[in-house]
Residue, then its C-alpha position, 0 to 999 in steps of 0.5 A: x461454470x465460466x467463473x469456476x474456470x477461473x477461480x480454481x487456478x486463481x486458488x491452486x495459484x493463490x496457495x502456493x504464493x501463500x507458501x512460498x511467501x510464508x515461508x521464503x518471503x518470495x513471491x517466485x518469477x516462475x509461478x507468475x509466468x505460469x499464471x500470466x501464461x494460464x491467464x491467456x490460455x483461458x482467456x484464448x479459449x473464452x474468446x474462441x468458444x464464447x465469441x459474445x465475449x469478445x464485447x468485453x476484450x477493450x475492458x479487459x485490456x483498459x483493466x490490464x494497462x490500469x493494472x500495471x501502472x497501478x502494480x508499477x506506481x505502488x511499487x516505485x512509491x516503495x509502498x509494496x515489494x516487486x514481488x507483491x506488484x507483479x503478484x497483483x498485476x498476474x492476478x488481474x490477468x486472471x479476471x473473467x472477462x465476463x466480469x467486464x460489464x459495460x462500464x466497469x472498466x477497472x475491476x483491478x480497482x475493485x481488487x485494490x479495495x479488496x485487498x487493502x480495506x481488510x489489511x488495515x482493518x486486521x492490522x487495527x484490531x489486532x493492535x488494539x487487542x495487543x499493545x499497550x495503554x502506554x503505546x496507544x497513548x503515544x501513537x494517539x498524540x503522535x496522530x492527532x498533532x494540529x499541523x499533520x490534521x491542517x496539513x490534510x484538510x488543504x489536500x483534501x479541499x484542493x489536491x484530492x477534489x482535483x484528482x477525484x474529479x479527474x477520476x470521476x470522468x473515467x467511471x471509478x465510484x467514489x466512497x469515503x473507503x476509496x476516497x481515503x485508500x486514494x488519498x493514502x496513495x496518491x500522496x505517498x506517490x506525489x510525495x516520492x516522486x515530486x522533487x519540490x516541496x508540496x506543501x506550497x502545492x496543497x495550500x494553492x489548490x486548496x486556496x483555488x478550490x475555495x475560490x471556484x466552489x465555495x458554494x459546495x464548500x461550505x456547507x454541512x453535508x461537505x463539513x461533515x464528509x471531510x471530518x470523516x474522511x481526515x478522522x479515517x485517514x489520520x487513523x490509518x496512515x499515522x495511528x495505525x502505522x505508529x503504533x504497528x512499529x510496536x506490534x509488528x517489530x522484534x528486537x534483534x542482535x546486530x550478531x543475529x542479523x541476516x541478509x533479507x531482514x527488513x529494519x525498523x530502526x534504520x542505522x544513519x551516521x549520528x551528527x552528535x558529537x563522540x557518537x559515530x551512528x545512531x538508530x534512527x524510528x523507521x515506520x511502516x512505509x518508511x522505506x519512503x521515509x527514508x528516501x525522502x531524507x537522503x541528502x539529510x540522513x546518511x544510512x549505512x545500509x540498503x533502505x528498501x522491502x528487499x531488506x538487508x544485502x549480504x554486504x549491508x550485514x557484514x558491514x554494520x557487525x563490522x563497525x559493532x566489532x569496531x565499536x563505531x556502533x554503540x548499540x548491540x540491538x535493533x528493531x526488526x519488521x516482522x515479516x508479512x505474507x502480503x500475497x494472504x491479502x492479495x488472495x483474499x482480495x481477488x477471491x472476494x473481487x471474483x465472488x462478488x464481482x465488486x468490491x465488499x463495501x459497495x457490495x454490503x452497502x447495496x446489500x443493506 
């Protein structure tokens, strides 16, 4: 009864984020309020009426700092819009505090998993199902490159086994589906907001590990468990992102163009000679790309999940008026209603009072 009390405004909410976001793009300030209010009120009355619940309050405020700064972290790293993080951070408002067994501290990692595993799974069938031999093959060598691959196993052996060992102390479970959702974020962070080169950082760490744990290092069990790891990350940070820029863009005229569309193919001052801007491949989560070139590449417009401003559009069909654009089209990013994952995961997060992996591991 006491779950019920929270899962049916979690839905009525859930449903009107679904709509708004389907149909504006917008998650509305105004309905996280309402749920930030809704949250305290229930938890208010948990509290008051069922004072053995109060056992649970430091959990439930530990899960509520983690939330921020995770909602906040994924934001600045550009790997999720402001209106998805304050999404995220007014749903983990809304987890029952009974949920918060001794331990289980961080239920908001849970939702993350929850929210995100089935993202990526989606998104992998249905490229599979729609693009083409030729798009495959492409995005496949574009994965599978050998320094991208050494690249990833020195921040496997060093920077990650630093960071989970420091994240074991605090009580998250580790498995291969969290170790690569972790190894996706954490490097698309560390990457955004660390100005030096990290690479000279991935290779002391991982030289350092092999130094203080080569007996863990090497052996068959590890060998194994880091394949597995590199396969599933590679697929899902190169595989899956190169070849969504085929199945989730569109082309569009630069005539058609409106403020709130996202590029796929960002416009940047060309450095050929006669030619004045060039398009240049924006992956998903190149908004991160992109800052990350600033100083080397000079786009013309805004590069962020808000899209294009009112100024970024009058501006490039300007210079195509002008004819400095020699192109009449770019790609576009589809738009996704993240707010459908992030609702699937707190319902799957509240059902099953952990996340769907461990929950089918203990399950079989």
């Amino acid at each position: 009864m006491a779950l019920l009390l929270y899962l049916i405004p979690i839905i009525v909410f859930g449903l009107i984020s679904i709509y708004t976001d389907m149909k504006k793009s917008i998650i509305k300030n105004h309905l996280i309020i309402a749920m930030l209010v809704t949250a305290a009120a229930l938890h208010a009355y948990q509290l008051i009426f069922l004072p053995e619940l109060q056992t649970f309050l430091p959990n439930l405020m530990i899960n509520l700092g983690f939330s921020l700064m995770v909602g906040i972290l994924l934001w600045i790293a550009q790997i999720w819009p402001a209106g998805d993080a304050k999404l995220f951070i007014a749903y983990s408002t809304l987890l029952p505090p009974e949920l918060f067994t001794p331990g289980n501290h961080f239920l908001s990692f849970e939702f993350l998993i929850n929210t995100f595993v089935p993202v990526f799974f989606a998104m992998f069938i249905f490229l599979m199902f729609t693009s083409k031999r030729s798009e495959i093959k492409k995005s496949l060598k574009f994965t599978f490159n050998p320094y991208t691959m050494f690249m990833v196993i020195l921040v496997l052996l060093g920077f990650m086994w630093f960071i989970i060992r420091a994240i074991s102390f605090i009580g998250i479970f580790m498995n291969y589906f969290i170790m690569v959702i972790l190894l996706f974020v954490i490097i698309e962070i560390f990457n955004k907001l660390i100005p030096i080169n990290m690479e000279y950082v991935y290779v002391f760490l991982a030289a350092l590990r092999l130094v203080i744990d080569y007996r863990a290092v090497f052996t068959f069990g590890y060998v194994y468990e880091l394949v597995v790891i590199i396969f599933a990350y590679i697929v899902l940070r190169y595989f899956i992102i190169d070849l969504g820029f085929y199945g989730f863009t569109v082309p569009k005229k630069i005539e058609d163009l409106k403020p709130g569309m996202c590029l796929a193919e960002g416009i940047a001052e060309s450095k050929q000679g006669g030619v004045n801007f060039e398009k240049r491949r924006l992956l998903f989560f190149s908004i991160l790309q992109a800052l990350m070139e600033r100083g080397k590449v000079k786009y013309i417009h805004n590069i962020s999940f808000e899209g294009l401003s009112q100024e970024d559009v009058e501006k490039i069909k300007k210079l195509r008026k002008d004819g400095k654009i020699p192109f009449d089209e770019v790609m576009v990013h589809v738009n996704t209603p993240f707010a459908v994952f992030l609702f699937v995961g707190i319902i799957l997060t509240v059902t099953l009072q952990t996340n769907f992996i461990l929950y089918l591991k203990n399950l079989l």
